[in-house]
C-alpha positions, 0 to 999 in steps of 0.5 A: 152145407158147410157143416156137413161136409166138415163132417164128411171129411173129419168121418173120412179122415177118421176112416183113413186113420183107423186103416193106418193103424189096422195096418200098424198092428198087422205089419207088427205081429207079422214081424212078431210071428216071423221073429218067433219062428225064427227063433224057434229055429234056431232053438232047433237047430241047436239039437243037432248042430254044435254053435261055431265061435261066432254064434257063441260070442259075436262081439268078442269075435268082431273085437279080435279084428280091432283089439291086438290086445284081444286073445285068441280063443281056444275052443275044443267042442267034446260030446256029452259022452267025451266029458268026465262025469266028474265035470258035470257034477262039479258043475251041477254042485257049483252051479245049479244043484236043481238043474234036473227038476226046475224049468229053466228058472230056479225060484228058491234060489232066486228067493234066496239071493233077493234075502241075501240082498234084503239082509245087506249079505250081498249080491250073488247070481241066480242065473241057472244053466238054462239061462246062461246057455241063453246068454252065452249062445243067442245074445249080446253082453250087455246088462239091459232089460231088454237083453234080460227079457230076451234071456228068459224067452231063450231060457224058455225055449231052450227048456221046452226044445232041447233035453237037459243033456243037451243043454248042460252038453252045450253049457260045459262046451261053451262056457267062459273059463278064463281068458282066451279058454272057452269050454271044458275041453279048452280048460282041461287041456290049458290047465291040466294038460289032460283030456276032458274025459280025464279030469279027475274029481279035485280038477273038476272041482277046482275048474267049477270053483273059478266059474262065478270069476274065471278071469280073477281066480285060478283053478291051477293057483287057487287061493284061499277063497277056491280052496273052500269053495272046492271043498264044498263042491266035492261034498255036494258033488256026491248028491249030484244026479246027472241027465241020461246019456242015451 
């Protein structure tokens, strides 16, 4: 008698047990659903609405009300049409010269950059446009696994959402070039004192030289290292084709 009902309450609790995980797993990928759906949203939203200040860098933005030391970011959003070609060719060349035809992840030179860092070469990004609109515009900071992983969902949606024009568009708007500059169009009027529909192709070049350190290198006091840089841009700038502008 006693042994059966031992029986009966273990079966109960078993029972009990099973429904508090059940429970678990379905608040869990409702969460996930939600979180999804939400993202997509804002994938969306990003075709048709241009990212304020405190979308593009919410902790710069907060650290401006505690830091005096902090500067004031100057951001000057210009469309896809208002940018010199020049620009997003320079761009292309420095930056990611396989843009158009990869999805978001450029496997050659990732490749290329693990040999560099298997022959003692050196580290050097493998980060295309796609996910450093990922970076730039949807996260935080921080180099953690779990923000790297959140980049390459964001790159993903950003690839099957947005056209390329829109992304590179986003990217020349939002991009870090030098301290308290943010975009091309903040760049070339700090800089060059010019439009960014007006940069002519040495400016554009020298502004994509300084992308990998906009804060250590200058595009108006380039050093050797910006020279020969630039130099290389100009020449694979000629091969660069650009997404439609319709």
């Amino acid at each position: 008698m006693g042994s059966s009902k031992k029986a009966g309450v273990k079966k109960s609790g078993g029972k009990r047990s099973r429904k508090r995980i059940y429970r678990i797993i379905k608040w869990g990928c409702g969460l996930l659903v939600v979180l999804v759906f939400m993202s997509i949203l804002q994938i969306l939203s990003l075709r048709y609405i241009n990212p304020p200040f405190f979308l593009i860098t919410p902790f710069k933005s907060i650290a401006l009300g505690f830091s005096p030391k902090t500067p004031e970011i100057s951001m000057h959003w210009r469309s896809f049409k208002q940018i010199s070609p020049h620009v997003k060719k320079a761009v292309l060349a420095a930056e990611d010269q396989r843009f158009l035809v990869h999805k978001g992840f450029d496997f050659i030179e990732l490749n290329d950059a693990l040999k560099d860092m298997a022959t003692g070469k050196g580290y050097r990004g493998a980060s295309t446009i796609t996910m450093q609109v990922a970076r730039t515009v949807f996260l935080w900071p921080a180099r953690t696994w779990t923000r790297k992983g959140l980049e390459a969902y964001y790159t993903v949606l950003l690839e099957l959402f947005l056209s390329k024009k829109r992304i590179l568009e986003v990217y020349l708007n939002t991009v870090d070039w030098g301290k308290g500059i943010r975009g091309v169009g903040a760049a070339a009027e700090a800089y060059f004192h010019v439009s960014a529909g007006r940069l002519s192709r040495g400016q554009a070049a020298l502004l994509a030289a300084v992308l990998p350190s906009p804060h250590r290198w200058s595009p108006i006091k380039p050093s050797a290292r910006v020279l020969r840089r630039q130099k290389r841009i100009l020449k694979d700038m000629n091969k660069m084709p650009l997404p439609s502008s319709d």
